[in-house]
C-alpha positions as CSV (number, residue, x, y, z in Angstrom):
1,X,-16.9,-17.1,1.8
2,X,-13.5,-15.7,1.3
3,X,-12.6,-15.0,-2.6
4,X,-9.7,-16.4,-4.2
5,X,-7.7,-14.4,-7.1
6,X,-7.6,-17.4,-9.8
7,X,-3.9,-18.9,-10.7
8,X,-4.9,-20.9,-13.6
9,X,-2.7,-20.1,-16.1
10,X,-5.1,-18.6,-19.1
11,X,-6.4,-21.1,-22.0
12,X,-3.9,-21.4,-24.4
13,X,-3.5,-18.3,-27.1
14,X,-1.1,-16.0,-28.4
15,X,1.2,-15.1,-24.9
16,X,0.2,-11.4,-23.8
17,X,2.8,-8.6,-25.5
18,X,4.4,-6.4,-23.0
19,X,4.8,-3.1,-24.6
20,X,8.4,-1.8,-23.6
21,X,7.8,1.6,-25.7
22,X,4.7,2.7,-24.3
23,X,5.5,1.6,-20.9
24,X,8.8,4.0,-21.0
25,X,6.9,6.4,-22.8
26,X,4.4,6.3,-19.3
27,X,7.8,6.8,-17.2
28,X,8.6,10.2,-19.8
29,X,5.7,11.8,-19.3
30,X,5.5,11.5,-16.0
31,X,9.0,12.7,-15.5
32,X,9.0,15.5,-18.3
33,X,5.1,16.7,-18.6
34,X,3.9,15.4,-14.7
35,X,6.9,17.0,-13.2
36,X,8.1,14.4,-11.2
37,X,11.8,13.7,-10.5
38,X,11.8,10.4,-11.2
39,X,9.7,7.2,-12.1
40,X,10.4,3.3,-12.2
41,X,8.0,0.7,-13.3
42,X,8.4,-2.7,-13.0
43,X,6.1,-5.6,-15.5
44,X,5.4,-9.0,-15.5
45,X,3.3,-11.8,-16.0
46,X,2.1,-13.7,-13.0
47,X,3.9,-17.0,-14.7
48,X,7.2,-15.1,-15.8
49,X,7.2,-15.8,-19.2
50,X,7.3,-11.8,-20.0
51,X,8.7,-8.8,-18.1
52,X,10.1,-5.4,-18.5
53,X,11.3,-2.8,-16.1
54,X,12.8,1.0,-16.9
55,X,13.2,4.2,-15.0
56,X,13.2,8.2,-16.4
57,X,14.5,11.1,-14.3
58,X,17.2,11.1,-11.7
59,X,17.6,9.1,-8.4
60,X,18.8,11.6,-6.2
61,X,19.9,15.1,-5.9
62,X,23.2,14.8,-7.2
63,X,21.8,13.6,-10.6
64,X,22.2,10.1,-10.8
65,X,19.8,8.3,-13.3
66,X,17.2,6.6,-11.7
67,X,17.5,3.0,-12.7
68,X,14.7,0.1,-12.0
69,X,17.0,-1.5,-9.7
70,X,17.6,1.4,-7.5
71,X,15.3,0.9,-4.7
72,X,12.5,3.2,-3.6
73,X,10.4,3.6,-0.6
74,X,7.3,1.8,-0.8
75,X,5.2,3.6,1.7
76,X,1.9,2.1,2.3
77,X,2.4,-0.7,0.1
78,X,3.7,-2.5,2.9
79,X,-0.3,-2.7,4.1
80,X,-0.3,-5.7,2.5
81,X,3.1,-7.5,4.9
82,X,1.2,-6.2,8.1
83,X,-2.2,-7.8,6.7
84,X,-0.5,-11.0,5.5
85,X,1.4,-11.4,8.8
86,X,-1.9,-10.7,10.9
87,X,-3.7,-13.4,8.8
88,X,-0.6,-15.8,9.1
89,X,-1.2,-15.5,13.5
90,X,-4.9,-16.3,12.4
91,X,-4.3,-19.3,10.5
92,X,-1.9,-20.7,13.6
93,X,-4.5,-20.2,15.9
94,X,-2.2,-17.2,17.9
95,X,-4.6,-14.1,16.7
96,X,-8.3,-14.3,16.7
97,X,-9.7,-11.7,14.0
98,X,-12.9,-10.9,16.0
99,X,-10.8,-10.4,19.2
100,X,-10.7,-6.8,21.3
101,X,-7.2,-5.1,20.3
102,X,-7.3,-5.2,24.3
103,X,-6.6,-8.6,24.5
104,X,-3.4,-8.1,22.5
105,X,-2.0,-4.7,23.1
106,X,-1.4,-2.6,26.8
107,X,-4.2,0.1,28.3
108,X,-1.7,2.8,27.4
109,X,-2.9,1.7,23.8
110,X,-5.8,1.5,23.6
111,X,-7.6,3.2,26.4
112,X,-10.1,5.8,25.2
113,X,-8.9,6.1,21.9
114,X,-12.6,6.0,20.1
115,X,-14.9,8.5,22.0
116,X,-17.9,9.8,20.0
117,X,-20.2,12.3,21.9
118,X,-18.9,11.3,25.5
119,X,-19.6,7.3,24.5
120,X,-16.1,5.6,24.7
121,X,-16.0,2.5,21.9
122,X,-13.0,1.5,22.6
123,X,-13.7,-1.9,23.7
124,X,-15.1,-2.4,20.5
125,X,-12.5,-2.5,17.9
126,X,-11.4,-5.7,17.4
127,X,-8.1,-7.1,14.5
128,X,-10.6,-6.9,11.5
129,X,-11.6,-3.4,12.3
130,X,-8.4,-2.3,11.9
131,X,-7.5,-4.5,8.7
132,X,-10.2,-3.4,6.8
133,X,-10.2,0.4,8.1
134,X,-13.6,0.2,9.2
135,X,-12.5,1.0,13.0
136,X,-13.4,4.8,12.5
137,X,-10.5,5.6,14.6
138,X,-9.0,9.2,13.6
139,X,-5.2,8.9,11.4
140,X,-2.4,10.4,13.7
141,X,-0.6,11.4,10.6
142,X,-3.2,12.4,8.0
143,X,-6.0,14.0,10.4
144,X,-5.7,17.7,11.3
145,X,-7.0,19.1,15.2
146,X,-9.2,21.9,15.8
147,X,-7.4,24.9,14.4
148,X,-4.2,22.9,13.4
149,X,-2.1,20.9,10.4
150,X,-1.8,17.6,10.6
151,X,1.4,15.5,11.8
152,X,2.4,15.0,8.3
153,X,1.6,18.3,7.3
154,X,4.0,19.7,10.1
155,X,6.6,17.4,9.6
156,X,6.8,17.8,5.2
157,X,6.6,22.5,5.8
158,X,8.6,22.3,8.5
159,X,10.8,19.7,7.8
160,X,11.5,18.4,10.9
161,X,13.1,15.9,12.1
162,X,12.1,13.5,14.7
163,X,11.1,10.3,16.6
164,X,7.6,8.9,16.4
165,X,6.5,6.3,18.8
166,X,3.3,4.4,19.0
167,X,2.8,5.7,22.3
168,X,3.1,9.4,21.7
169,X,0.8,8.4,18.0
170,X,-2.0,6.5,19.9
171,X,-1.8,9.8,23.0
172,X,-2.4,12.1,19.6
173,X,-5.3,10.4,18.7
174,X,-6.8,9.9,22.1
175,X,-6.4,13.4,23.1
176,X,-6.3,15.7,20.0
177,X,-8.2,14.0,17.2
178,X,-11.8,13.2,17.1
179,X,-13.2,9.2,15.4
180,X,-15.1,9.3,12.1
181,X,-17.6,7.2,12.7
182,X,-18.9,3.9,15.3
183,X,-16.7,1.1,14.5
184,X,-18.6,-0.8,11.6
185,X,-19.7,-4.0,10.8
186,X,-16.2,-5.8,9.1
187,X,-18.4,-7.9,7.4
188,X,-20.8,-6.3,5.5
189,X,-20.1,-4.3,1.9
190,X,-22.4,-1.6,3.3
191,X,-20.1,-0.5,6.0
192,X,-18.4,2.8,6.0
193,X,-14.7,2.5,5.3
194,X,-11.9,5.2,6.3
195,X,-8.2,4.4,5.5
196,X,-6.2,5.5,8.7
197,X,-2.5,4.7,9.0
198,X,-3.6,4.4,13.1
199,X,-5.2,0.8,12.3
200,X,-1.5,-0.2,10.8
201,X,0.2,1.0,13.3
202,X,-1.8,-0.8,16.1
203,X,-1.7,-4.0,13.8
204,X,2.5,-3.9,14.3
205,X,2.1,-3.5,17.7
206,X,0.0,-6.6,17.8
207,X,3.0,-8.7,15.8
208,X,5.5,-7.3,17.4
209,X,3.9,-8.2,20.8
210,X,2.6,-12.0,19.8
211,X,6.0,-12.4,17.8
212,X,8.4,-11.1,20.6
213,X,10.5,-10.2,17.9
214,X,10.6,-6.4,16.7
215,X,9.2,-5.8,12.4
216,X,12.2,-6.3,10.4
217,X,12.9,-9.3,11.8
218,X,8.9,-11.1,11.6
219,X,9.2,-9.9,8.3
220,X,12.4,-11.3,7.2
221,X,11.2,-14.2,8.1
222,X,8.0,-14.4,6.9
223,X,7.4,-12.1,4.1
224,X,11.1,-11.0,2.5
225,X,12.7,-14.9,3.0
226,X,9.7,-17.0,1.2
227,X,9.6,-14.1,-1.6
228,X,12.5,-13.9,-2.2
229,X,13.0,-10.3,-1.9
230,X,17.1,-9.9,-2.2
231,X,17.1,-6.0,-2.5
232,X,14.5,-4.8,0.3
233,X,15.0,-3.7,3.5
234,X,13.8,-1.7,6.3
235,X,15.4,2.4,6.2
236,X,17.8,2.2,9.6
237,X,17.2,-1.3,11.0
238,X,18.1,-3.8,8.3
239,X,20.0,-5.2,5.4
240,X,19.2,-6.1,1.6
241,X,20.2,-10.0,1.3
242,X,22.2,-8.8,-2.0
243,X,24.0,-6.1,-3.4
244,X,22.1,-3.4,-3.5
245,X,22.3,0.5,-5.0
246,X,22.0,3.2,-2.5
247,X,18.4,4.4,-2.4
248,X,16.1,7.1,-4.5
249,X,14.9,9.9,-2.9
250,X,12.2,11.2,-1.4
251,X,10.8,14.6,-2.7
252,X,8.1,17.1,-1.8
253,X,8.4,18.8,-5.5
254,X,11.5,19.8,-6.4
255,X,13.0,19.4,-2.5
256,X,14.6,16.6,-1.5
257,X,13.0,15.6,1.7
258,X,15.5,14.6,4.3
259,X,13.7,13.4,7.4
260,X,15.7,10.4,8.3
261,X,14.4,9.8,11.8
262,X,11.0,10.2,10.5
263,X,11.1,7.5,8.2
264,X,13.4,4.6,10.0
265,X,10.1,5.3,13.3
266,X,7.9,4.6,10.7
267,X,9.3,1.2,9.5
268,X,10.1,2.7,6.2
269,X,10.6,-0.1,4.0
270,X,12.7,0.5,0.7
271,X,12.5,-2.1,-2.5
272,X,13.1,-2.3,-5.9
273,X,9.6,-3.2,-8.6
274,X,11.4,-6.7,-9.2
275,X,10.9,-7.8,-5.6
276,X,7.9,-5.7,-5.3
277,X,6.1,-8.4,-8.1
278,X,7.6,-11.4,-6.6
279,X,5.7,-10.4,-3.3
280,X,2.0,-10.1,-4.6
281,X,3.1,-13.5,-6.8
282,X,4.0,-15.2,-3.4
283,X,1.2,-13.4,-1.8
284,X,-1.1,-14.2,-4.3
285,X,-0.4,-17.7,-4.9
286,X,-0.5,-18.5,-1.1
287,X,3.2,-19.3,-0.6
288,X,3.3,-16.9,2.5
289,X,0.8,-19.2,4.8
290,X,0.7,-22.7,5.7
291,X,-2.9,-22.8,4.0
292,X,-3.0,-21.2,0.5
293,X,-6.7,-20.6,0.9
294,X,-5.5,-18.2,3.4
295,X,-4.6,-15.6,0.6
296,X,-8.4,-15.3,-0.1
297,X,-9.4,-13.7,3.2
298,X,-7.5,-10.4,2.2
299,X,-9.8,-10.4,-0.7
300,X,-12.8,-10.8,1.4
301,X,-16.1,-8.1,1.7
302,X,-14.8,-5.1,-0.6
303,X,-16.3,-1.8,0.7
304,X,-16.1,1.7,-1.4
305,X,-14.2,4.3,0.4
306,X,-16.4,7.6,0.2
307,X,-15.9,10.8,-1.8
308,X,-13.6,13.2,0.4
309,X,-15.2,15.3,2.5
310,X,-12.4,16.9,4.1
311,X,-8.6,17.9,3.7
312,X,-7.3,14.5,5.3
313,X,-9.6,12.6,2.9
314,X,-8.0,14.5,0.0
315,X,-4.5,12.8,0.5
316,X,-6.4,9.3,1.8
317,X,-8.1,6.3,-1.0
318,X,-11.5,7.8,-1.5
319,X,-14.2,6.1,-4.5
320,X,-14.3,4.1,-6.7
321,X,-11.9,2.3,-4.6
322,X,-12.8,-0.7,-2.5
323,X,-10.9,-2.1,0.5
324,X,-11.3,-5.9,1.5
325,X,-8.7,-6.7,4.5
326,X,-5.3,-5.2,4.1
327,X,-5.8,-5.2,-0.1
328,X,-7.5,-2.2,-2.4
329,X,-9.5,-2.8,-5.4
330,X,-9.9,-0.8,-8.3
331,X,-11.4,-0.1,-11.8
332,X,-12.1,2.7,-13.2
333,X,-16.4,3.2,-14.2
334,X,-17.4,1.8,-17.4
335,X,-18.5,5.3,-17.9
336,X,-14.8,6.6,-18.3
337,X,-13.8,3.9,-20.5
338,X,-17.0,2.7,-22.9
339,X,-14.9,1.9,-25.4
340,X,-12.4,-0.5,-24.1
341,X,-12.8,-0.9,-20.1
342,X,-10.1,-1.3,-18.0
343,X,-9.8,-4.4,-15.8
344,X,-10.1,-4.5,-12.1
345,X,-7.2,-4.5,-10.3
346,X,-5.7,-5.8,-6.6
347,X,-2.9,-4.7,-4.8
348,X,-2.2,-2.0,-2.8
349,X,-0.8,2.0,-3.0
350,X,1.0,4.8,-0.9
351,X,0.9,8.1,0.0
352,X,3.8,9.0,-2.0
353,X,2.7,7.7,-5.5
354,X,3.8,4.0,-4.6
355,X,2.1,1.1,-6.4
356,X,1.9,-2.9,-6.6
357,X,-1.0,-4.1,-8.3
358,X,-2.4,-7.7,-10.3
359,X,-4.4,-7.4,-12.8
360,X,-6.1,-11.3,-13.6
361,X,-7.5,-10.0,-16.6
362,X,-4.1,-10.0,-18.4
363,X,-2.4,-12.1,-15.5
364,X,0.1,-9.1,-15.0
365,X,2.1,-7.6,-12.2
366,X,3.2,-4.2,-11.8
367,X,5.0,-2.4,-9.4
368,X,6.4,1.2,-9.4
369,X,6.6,4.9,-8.0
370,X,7.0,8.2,-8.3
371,X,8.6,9.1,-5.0
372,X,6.6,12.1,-4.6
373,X,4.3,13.1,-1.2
374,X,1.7,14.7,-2.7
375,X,1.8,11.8,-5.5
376,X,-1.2,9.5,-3.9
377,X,-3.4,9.5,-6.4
378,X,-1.0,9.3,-9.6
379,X,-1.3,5.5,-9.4
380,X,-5.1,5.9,-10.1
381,X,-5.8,8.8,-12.2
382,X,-2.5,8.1,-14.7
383,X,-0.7,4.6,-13.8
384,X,-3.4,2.3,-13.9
385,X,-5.8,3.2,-16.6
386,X,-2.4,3.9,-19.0
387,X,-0.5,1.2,-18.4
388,X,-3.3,-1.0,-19.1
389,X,-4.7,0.5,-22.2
390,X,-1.1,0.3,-23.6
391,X,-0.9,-3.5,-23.1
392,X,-1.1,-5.3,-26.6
393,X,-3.6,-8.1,-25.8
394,X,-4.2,-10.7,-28.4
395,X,-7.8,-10.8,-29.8
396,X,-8.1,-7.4,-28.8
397,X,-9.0,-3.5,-30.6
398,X,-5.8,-1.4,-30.6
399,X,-6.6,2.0,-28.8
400,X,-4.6,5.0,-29.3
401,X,-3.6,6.1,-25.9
402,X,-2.0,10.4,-25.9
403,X,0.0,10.9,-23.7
């Protein structure tokens, strides 16, 4: 049965307290003892009775304060657009989840792109492989060939510029990257699970194809329209609706990464933490399908990712964190937190210290980055647990959080 993230609006009690000095204190110290340029952090309630947003540290190069309406790019938080846009083909009967990706996409593809021991699986990996990463298919960017860096490692020490199509991404995997594992069973919890930006990039192939209209416009449409989303945009092929600052920057440390080509063949899409929450509201809620219950499937057979065993696993979501179809879970073990746990929560992350979670327990959005590549794990290990032990909950023990 597909699980739905309860709307109800909680029983009525003293409204939940939003902490505006903590939360900027979080954005200091990540700025001033994390050494990152800049942060931004967008909060609010699921029913928008309370929010706050602030920044630390400068936007770009030339100093500019980073302010929470500058926009950032929100890397593989976009996951959850491709996921709801797959699901919304479902629902309209155009997509079937159990389908091949051969029935949807060219040979050139998906031809021998999953060969384990001389056995090609190929014809095997169907939509919901790819959604919930169970596919096993190697990452073009993340995964490193015999006696080599990765794509992303080469293109970050290098820092070169370039084109990359979904052709010459899908030859890199057939030809010099090797699958992780059979494809799994999408259904079960006991599957093995291993992110891989390949199954995203495949799953935009797939809308672009069924939709005959190329990303920024299916998402304009479907995801950015509906939401409301008046200050994002795709880097090089679209507009913000409004008025709209010039974006933050990238950085690799204290370098300002400048790899424009790079990002616009990536459908790089840049937002600001205010539309960022509207999405997972609309999301959430069910506003982005014609049946709300639609929502739930995303939420559908969590599996753990696995401890890293290897230097593309390092960068990639690895335990306690679960993966349902196109949406992460997380909470920290009770064993970190036996005095006050902290809540589960949904949403999704990138690579580059990008987040957009909901957390039901306190009915609260949050959205935010750090705009830093090596940054993946910063909305884990400090963001989450942080931000939520600083929230003032009524009813609750105060907890003295250092930072």
């Amino acid at each position: 049965m597909a699980q739905r993230m309860s709307m109800a609006p909680r029983e009525a009690r003293e409204p939940l307290r939003i902490p505006g000095d903590r939360l900027q204190e979080l954005l200091d110290y990540l700025v001033q003892r994390r050494g990152f340029q800049h942060a931004t952090l967008a909060v609010e309630t699921i029913d928008g009775s309370a929010s706050w947003k602030g920044a630390a540290g400068v936007a770009r190069p030339d100093g500019t304060p980073m302010d929470p309406d500058i926009p950032y790019f929100i890397a593989s938080v976009d996951k959850l657009y491709t996921a709801a846009t797959i699901l919304k083909l479902h629902e309209q009967g155009r997509l079937s989840l159990g389908a091949n990706i051969a029935t949807y996409l060219p040979p050139e593809l998906t031809d021998s792109i999953h060969v384990v021991r001389g056995v090609d699986r190929s014809d095997q990996i169907t939509v919901q492989h790819l959604l919930g990463h169970t596919s096993g298919l190697a990452d073009y960017l993340e995964d490193r060939p015999r006696g080599g860096r990765s794509l992303i490692e080469r293109l970050i020490e290098d820092g070169t510029d370039c084109v990359l199509g979904v052709a010459d991404a899908m030859r890199t995997v057939r030809e010099d990257l090797a699958p992780h594992f059979i494809p799994q069973d999408p259904e079960s919890e006991r599957s093995r699970v291993r992110y891989s930006d390949t199954n995203y990039l495949l799953l935009i192939a797939i809308i672009e194809l069924l939709h005959q209209k190329p990303l920024p416009e299916v998402y304009a449409e479907l995801i950015f329209g509906p939401a409301d989303m008046r200050h994002t945009y795709f880097l090089g092929a679209s507009e913000p609706l409004a008025p709209t600052p010039e974006p933050a920057t990238l950085w690799a440390g204290t370098q300002a990464l400048d790899l424009p080509q790079v990002l616009v063949s990536l459908r790089s899409i840049y937002s600001t933490g205010g539309d960022q929450t509207a999405s997972l509201r609309a999301l959430l809620k069910g506003d982005l399908f014609d049946d709300p219950a639609t929502s739930g499937l995303m939420m559908r057979c969590w599996k753990r990712f696995g401890f890293p065993l290897d230097a593309a696993a390092l960068r990639a979501p690895s335990s306690p964190i679960e993966y349902g179809f196109g949406m992460m879970r997380f909470a920290l073990p009770r064993i970190f937190t036996p005095i006050r746990p902290i809540p589960p929560v949904v949403g999704h992350t990138g690579s580059t210290g990008s987040w957009l979670f909901y957390c039901p327990r306190y009915e609260l959005l949050f959205a935010g980055t750090v705009d830093e590549v090596s940054a993946g794990a910063v909305p884990f290990r400090i963001v989450v647990p942080r931000l939520l032990r600083a929230m003032r909950v009524p009813g609750s023990i105060p907890t003295f959080m250092p930072l």
